[in-house]
BATI-765492 format. One record per atom (N, C-alpha, C, CB): z, y, x. Coordinates in steps of 0.001 Angstrom, whole numbers, padded with zeros to 6 digits, always signed. Glycine has a CB too. Layout:
BEGIN
ZYX ...
//
This chain:
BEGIN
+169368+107908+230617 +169634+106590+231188 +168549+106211+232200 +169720+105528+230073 +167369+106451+231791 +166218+106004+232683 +166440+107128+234164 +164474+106250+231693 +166956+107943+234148 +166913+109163+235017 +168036+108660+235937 +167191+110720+234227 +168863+107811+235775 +170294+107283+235908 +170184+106289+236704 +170998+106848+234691 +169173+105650+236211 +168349+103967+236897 +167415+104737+238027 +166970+102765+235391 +166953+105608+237882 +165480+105966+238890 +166584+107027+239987 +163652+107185+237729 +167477+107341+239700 +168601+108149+240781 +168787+106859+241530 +170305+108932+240056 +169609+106058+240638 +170071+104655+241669 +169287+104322+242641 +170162+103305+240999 +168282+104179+241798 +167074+103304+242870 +166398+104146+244020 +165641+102740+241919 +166506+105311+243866 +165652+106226+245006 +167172+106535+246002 +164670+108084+244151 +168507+106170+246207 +169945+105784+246759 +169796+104879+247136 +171048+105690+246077 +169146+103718+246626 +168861+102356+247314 +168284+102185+248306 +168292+101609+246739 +166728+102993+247806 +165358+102823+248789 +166259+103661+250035 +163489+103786+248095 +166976+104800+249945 +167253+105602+251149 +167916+104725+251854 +167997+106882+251001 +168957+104070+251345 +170355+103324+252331 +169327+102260+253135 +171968+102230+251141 +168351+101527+252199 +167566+100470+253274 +166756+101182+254330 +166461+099461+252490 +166299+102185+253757 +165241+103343+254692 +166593+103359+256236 +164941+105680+253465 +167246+103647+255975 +168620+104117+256894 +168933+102936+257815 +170116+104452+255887 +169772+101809+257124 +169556+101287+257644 +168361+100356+258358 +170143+101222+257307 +167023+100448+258304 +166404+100123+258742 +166079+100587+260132 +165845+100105+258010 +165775+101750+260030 +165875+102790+261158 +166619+102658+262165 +166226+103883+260795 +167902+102650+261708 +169175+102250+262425 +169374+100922+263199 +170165+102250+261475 +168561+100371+262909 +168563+098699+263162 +167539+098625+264041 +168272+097638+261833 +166372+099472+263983 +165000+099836+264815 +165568+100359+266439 +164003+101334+263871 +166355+101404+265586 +167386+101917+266986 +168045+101579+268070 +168215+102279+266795 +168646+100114+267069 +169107+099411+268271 +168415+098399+269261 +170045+098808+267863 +167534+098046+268042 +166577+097047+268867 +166273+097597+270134 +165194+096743+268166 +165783+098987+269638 +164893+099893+271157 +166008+100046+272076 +164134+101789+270854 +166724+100610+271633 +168286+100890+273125 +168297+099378+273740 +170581+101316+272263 +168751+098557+272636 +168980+097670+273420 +168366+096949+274883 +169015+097080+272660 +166810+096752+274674 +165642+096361+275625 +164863+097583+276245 +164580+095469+274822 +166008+098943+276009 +165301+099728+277417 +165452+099070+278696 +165942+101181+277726 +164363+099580+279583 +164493+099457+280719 +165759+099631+281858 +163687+100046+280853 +165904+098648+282936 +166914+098506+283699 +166601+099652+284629 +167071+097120+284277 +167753+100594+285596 +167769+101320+286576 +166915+100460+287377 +169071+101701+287054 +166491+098791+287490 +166128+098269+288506 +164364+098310+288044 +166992+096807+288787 +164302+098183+286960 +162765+098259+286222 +161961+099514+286204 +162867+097953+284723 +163253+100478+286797 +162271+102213+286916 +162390+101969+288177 +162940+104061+286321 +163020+101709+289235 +162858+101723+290717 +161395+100749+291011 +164401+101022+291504 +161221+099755+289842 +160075+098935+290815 +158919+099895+290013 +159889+096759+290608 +158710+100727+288731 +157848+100796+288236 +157364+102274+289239 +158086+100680+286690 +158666+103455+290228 +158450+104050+290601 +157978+103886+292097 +159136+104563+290187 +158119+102356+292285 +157393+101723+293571 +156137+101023+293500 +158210+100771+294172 +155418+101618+292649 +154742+100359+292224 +153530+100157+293310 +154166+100481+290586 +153195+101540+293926 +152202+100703+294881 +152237+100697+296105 +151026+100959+294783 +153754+100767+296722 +153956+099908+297440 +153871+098231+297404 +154835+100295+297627 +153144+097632+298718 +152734+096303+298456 +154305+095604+298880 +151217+095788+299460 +155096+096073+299628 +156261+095229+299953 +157650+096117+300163 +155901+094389+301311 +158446+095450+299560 +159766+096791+299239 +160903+095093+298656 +159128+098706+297177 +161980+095536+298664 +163444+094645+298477 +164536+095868+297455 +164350+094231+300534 +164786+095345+296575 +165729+096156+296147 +167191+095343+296186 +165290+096669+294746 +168599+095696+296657 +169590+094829+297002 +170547+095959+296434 +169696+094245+298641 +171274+094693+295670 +172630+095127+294844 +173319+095901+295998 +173692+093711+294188 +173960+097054+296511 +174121+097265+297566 +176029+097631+296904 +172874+098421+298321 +175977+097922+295578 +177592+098227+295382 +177583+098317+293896 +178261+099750+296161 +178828+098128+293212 +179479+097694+291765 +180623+098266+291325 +179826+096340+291687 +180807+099226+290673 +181913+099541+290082 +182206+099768+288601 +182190+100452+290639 +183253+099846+288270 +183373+100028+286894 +183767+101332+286410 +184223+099144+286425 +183847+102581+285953 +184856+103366+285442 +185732+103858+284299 +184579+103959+285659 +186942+103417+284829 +187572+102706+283489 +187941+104511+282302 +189632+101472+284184 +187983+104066+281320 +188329+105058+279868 +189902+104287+279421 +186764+104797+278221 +190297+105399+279255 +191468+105045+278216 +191008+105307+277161 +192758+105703+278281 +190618+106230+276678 +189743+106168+275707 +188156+106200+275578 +190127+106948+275151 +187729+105642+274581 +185940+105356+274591 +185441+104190+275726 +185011+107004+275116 +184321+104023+276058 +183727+103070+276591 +183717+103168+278173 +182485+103020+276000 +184035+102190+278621 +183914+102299+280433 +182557+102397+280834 +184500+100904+281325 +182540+103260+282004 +181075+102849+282486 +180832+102119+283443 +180350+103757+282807 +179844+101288+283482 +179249+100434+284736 +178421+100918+285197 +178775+099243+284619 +178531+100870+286793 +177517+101288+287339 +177266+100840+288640 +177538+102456+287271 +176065+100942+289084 +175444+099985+290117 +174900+101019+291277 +174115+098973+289399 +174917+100714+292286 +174184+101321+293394 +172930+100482+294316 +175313+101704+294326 +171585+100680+294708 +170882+100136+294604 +170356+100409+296715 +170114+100575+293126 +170794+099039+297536 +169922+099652+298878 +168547+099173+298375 +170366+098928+300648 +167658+100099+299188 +165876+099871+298971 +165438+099634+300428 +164878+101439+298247 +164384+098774+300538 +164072+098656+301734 +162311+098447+301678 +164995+097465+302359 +161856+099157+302085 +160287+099962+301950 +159861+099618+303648 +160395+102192+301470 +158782+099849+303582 +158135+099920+305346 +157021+100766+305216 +157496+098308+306146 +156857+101006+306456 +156422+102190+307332 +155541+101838+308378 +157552+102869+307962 +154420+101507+308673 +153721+100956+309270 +154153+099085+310202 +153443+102184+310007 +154466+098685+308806 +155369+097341+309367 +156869+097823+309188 +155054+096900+311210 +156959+098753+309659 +158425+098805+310019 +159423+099042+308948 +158636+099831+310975 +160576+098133+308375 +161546+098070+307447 +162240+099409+307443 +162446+096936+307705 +162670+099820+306545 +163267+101446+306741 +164321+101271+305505 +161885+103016+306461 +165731+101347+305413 +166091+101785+303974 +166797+102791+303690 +166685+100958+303341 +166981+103175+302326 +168004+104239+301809 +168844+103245+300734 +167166+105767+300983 +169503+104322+300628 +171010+103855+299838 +170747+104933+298811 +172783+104029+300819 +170230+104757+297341 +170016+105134+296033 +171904+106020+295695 +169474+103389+294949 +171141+106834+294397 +172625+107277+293834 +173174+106181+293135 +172631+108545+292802 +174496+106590+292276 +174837+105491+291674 +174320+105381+289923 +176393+105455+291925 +173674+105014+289636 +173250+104367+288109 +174054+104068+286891 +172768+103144+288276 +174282+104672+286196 +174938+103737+284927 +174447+102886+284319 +175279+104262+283942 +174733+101293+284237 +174039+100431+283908 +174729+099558+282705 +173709+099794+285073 +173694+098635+281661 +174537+098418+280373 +175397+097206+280736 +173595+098127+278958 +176228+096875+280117 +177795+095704+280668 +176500+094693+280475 +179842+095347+279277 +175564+094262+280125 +174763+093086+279486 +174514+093179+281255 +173265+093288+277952 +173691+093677+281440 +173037+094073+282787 +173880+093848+284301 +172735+095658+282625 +175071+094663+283721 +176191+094342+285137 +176362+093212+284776 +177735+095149+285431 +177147+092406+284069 +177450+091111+284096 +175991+090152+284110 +178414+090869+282834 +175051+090291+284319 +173942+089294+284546 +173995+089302+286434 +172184+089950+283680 +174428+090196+286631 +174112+090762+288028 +175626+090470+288941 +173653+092643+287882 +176796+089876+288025 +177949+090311+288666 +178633+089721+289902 +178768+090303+287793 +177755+088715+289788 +177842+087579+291374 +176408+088129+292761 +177242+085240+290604 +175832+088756+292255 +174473+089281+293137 +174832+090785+294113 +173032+089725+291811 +176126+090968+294477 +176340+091773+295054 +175962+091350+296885 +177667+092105+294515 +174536+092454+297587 +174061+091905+298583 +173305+091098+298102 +174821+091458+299390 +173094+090641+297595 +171589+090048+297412 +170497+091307+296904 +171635+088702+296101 +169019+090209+297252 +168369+090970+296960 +167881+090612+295434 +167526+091100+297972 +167715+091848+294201 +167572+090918+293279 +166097+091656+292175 +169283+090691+292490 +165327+092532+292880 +164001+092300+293184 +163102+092565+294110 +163562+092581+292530 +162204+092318+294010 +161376+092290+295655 +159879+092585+295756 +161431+090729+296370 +159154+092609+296262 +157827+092716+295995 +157232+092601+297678 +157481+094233+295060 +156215+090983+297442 +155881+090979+299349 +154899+090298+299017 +156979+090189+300742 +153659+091308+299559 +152419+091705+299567 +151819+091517+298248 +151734+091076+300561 +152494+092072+297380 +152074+092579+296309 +152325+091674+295134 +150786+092912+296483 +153310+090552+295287 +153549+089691+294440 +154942+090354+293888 +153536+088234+295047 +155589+090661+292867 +156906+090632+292674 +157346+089859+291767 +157345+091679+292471 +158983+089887+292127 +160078+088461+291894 +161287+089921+291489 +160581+086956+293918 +162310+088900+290363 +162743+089911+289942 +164043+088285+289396 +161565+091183+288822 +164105+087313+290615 +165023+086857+290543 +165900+086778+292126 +164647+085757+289837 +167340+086590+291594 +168022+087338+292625 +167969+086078+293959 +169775+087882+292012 +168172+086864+295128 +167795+085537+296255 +169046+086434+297278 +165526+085343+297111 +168915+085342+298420 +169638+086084+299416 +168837+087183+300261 +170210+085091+300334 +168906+088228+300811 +168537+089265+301192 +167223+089005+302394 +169822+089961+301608 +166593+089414+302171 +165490+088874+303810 +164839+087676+303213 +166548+088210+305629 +165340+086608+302520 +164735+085363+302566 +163322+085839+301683 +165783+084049+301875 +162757+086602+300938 +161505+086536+300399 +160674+086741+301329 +161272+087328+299410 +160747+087697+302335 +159553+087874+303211 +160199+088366+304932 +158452+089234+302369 +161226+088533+304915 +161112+088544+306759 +161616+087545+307374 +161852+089673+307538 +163231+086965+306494 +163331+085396+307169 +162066+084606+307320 +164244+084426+306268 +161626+083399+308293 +160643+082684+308539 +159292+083733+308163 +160821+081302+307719 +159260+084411+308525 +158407+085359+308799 +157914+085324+310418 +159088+086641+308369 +156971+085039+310844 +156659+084775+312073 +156581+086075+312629 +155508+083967+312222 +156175+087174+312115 +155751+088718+312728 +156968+089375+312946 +154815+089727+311701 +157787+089010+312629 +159427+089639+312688 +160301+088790+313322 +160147+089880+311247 +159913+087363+313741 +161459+086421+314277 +160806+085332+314707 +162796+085883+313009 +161504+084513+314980 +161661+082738+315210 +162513+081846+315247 +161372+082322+316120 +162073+080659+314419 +163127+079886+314435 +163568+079220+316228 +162684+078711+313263 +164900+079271+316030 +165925+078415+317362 +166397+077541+317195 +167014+078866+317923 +166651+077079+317951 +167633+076080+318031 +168627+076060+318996 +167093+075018+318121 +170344+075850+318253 +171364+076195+318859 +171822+075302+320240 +172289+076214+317833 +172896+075280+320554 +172876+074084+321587 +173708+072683+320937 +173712+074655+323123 +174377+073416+319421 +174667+072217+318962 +173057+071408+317699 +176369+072617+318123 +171954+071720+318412 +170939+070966+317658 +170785+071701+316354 +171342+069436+317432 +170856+072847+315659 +170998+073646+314017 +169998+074038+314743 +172333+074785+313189 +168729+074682+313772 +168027+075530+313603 +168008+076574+313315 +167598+075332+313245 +168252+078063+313561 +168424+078962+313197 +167051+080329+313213 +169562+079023+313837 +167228+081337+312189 +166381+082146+312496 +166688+083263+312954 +165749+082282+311727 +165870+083859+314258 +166513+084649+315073 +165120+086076+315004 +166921+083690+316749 +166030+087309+314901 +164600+087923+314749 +164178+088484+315989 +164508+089039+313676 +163173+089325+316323 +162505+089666+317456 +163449+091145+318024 +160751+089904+317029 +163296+091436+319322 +164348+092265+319502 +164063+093682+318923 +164670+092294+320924 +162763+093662+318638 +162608+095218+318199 +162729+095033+316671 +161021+096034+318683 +163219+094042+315434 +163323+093887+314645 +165004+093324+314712 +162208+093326+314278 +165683+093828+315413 +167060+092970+315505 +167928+093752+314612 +167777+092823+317101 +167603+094840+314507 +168399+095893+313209 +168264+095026+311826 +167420+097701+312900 +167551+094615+311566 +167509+093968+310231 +168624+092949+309986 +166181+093278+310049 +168987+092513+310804 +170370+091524+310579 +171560+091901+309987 +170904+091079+311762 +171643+093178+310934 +172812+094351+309983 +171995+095115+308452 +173292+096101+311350 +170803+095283+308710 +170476+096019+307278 +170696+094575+306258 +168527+096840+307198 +170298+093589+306467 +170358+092545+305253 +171761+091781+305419 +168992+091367+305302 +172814+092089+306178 +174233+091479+306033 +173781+090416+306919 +174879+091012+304432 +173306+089839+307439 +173061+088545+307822 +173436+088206+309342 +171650+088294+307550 +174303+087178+309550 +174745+086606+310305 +173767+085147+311185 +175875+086413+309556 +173852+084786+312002 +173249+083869+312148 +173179+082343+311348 +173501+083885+313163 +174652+082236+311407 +174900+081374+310157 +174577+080985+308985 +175520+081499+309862 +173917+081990+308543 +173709+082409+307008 +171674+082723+307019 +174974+084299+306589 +171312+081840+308593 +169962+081724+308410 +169995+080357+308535 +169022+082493+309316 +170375+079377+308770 +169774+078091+309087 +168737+077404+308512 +170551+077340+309042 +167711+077121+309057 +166723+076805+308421 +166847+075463+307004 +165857+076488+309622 +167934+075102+307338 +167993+073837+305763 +168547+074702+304632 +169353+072181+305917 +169312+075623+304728 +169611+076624+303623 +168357+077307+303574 +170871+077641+303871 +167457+077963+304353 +166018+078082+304229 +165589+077733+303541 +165361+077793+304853 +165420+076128+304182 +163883+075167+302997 +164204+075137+301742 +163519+073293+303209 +165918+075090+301359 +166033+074624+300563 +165829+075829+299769 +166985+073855+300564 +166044+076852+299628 +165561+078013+299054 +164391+078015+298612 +165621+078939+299758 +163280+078001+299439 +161819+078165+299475 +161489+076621+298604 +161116+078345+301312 +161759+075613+298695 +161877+074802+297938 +162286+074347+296783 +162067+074486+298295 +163123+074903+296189 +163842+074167+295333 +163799+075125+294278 +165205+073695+295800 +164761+077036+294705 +164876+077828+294117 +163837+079065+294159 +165947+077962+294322 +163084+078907+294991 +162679+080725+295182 +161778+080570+293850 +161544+081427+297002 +161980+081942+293238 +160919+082201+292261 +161561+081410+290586 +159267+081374+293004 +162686+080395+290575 +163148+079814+289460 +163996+080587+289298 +163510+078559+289411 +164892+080539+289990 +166590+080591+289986 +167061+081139+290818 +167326+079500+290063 +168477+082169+290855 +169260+082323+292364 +169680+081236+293063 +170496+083048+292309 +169972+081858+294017 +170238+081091+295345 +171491+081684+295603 +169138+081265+296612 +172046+080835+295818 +174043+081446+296870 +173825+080664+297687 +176066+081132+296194 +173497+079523+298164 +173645+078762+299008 +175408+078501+299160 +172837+079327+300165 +175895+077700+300481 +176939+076796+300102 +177646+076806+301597 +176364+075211+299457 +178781+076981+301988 +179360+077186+303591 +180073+075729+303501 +180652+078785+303974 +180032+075461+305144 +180565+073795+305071 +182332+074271+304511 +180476+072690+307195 +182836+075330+304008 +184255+075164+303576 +184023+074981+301939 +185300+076581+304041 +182855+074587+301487 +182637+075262+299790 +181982+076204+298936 +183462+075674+299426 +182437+077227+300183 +182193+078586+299791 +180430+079105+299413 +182827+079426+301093 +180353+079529+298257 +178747+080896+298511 +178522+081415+299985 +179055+082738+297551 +177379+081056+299738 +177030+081726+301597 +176851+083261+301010 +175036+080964+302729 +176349+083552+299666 +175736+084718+299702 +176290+084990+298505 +174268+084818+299895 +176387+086630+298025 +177016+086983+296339 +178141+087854+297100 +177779+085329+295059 +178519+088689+295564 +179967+089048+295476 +181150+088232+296313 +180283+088926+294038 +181004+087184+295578 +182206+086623+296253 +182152+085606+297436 +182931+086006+295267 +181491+086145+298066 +181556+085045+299698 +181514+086221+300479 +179997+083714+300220 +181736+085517+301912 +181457+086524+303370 +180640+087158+303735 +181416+086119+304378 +179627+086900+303053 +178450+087739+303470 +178436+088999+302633 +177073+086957+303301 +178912+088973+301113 +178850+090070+300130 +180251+090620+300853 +178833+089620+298265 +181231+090341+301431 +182172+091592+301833 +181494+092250+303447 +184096+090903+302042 +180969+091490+304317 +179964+092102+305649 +178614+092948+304783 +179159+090438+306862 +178132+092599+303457 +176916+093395+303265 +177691+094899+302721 +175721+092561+302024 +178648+095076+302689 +179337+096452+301479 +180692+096358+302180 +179490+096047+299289 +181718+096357+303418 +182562+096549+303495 +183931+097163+302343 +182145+096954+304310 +182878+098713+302704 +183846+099601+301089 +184033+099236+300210 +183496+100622+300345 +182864+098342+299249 +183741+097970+298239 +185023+096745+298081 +182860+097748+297403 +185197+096466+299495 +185958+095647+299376 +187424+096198+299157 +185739+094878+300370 +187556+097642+300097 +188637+098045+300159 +188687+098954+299022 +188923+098499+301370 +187810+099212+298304 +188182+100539+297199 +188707+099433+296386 +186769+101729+296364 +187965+098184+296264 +188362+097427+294643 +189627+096309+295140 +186628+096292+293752 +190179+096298+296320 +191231+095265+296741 +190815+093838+297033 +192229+095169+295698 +189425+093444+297134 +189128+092542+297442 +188309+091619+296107 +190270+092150+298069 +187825+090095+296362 +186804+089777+295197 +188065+089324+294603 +185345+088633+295360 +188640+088621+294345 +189700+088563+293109 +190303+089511+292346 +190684+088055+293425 +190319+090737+292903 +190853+091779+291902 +189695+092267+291446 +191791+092924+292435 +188741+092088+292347 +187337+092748+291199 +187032+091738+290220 +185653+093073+292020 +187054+090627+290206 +186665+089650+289439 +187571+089576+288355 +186539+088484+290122 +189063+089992+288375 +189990+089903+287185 +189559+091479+286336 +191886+089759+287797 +189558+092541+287159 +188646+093731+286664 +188069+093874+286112 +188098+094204+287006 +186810+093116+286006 +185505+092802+285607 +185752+091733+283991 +184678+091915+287113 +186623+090836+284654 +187066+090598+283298 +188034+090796+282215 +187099+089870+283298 +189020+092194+282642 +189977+092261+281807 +188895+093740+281087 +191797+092427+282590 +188623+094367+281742 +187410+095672+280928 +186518+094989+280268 +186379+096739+281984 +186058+093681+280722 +184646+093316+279564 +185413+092882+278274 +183410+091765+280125 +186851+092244+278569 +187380+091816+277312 +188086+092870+276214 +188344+090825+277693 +187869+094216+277221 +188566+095259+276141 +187256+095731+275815 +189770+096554+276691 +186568+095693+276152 +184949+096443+275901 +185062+095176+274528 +183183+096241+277648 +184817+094280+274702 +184144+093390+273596 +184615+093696+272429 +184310+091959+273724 +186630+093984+272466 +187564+093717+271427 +187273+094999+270614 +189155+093490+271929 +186636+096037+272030 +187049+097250+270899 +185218+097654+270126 +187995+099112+272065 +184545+096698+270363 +183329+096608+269688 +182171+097489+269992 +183594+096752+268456 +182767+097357+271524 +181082+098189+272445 +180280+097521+272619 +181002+098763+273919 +179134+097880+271840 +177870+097552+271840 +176805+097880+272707 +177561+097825+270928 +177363+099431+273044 +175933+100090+273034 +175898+100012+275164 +175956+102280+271955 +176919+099002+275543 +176627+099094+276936 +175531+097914+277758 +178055+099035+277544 +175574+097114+276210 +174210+095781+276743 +172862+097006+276322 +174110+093608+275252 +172885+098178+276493 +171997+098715+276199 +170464+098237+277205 +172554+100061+276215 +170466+097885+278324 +169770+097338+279285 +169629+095915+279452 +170194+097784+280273 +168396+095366+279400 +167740+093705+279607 +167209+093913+280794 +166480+093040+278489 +167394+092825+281243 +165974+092844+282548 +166115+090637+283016 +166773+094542+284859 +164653+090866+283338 +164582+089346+283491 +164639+089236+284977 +163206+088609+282829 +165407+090238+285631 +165584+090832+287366 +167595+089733+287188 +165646+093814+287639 +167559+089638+285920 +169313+088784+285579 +169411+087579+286088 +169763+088412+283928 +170295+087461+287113 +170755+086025+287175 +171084+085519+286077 +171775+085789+287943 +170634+083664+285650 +170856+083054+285005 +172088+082657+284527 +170335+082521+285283 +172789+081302+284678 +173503+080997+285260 +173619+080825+286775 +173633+080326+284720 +174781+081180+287341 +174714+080995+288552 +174427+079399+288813 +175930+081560+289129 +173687+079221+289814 +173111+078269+290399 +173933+077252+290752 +172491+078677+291336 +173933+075879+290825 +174848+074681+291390 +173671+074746+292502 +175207+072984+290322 +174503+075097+293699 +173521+074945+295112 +174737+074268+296183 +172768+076839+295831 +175477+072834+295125 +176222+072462+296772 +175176+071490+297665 +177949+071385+296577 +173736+071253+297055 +172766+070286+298114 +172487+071473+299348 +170937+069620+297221 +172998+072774+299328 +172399+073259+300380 +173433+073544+301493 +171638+074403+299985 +174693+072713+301866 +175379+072935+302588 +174760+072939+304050 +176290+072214+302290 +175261+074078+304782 +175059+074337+306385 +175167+073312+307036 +175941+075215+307049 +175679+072211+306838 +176201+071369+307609 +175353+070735+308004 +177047+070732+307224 +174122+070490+307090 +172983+069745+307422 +172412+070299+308529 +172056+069647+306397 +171491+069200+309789 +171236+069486+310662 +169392+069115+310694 +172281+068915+311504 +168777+069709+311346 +167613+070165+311465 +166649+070221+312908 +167853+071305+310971 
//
């Protein structure tokens, strides 16, 4: 009997041993590092670099777990001079894509002159918009302020998606003011619209292709949510495998920063 009791109990100690372990396991998967947390840790001494959501897809399973995955533009310099590449594509955990799933074209970490930010902004605005060594602010002939860059820096408009529109200096301040360093930024078009993200004009001019591979932002956005809801139902866990505090929050209420305002 005593041999009977001391079997039980050394079955016990194992199953907690087990599950303990098991529970250790997940903790660790869970808060590995983001594809975006090895790109800055493999940049690290570079003093100024942009990493920008550059593309988003999903790949769907009929059976087992879909994968998400992210593609990353980098933008590094070279004696001053901005230079980027276009990264492979990443498998990243659903926790991770969906923190990120409105930050397509943005930049959503950064590092300028040696400070880094690892919340998502619009592209350029940490360090070359209002950047005096790269541009200047204008003014249009209807009275807007705009930022215009220098001609031997005029490529950067196309590398960061950016339109003239989508510099005006009151969507500027209000950035540098209100949000940089808290919170994202989308900023706000006099129709309503996100100036910046997935789903505005600037995220289909920053990534053309994915507009046409995925049919546009409403079919990616029903996409995005009919796979996360079969992911959830069928009890995938292991794709929030990735944290990063590089996550948009909630997306931002930024209608005080409409274009319309004049300057």
């Amino acid at each position: 009997m005593k041999s009977l009791k001391l079997n039980v109990l050394k079955k016990f100690v194992f199953v907690i041993i087990v599950l303990f372990m098991v529970a250790c396991s997940s903790e660790q998967t869970r808060y590995a590092k983001s594809p975006v947390d090895e790109l800055i840790k493999q940049m690290d001494s570079e003093r100024n670099f942009s990493i920008i959501l550059y593309d988003m897809d999903i790949e769907e399973k009929t059976f087992g777990e879909d994968i998400f995955k992210h593609q990353y533009k980098i933008i590094t310099e070279k004696d001053s001079m901005p230079q980027q590449q276009i990264t492979a594509w990443y498998e990243v955990g659903k926790g991770f894509f969906l923190q990120n799933e409105n930050n397509m074209g943005m930049e959503i970490a950064s590092k300028n002159e040696g400070q880094l930010s690892k919340v998502a902004a619009p592209p350029g605005y940490n360090r070359y918009v209002g950047n005096s060594q790269y541009g200047q602010w204008s003014t249009g002939s209807n009275g807007t302020s705009f930022w215009e860059f220098y001609g031997q820096y005029a490529f950067m408009s196309s590398m960061f998606g950016l339109a003239s529109n989508l510099m005006y200096r009151n969507q500027y301040d209000n950035y540098r003011g209100t949000y940089m360093g808290r919170q994202p930024y989308y900023g706000q078009l006099s129709d309503g619209r996100p100036a910046f993200g997935t789903y505005s004009s600037h995220g289909e001019k920053a990534n053309p292709d994915f507009y046409k591979r995925t049919g546009g932002a409403s079919s990616f956005k029903e996409k995005v949510s009919s796979r996360v809801n079969r992911s959830n139902s069928s009890g995938n866990k292991s794709s929030d495998r990735y944290n990063s505090s590089s996550s948009s929050k909630k997306r931002s209420s930024s209608g005080r920063s409409s274009g319309r305002r004049r300057r």
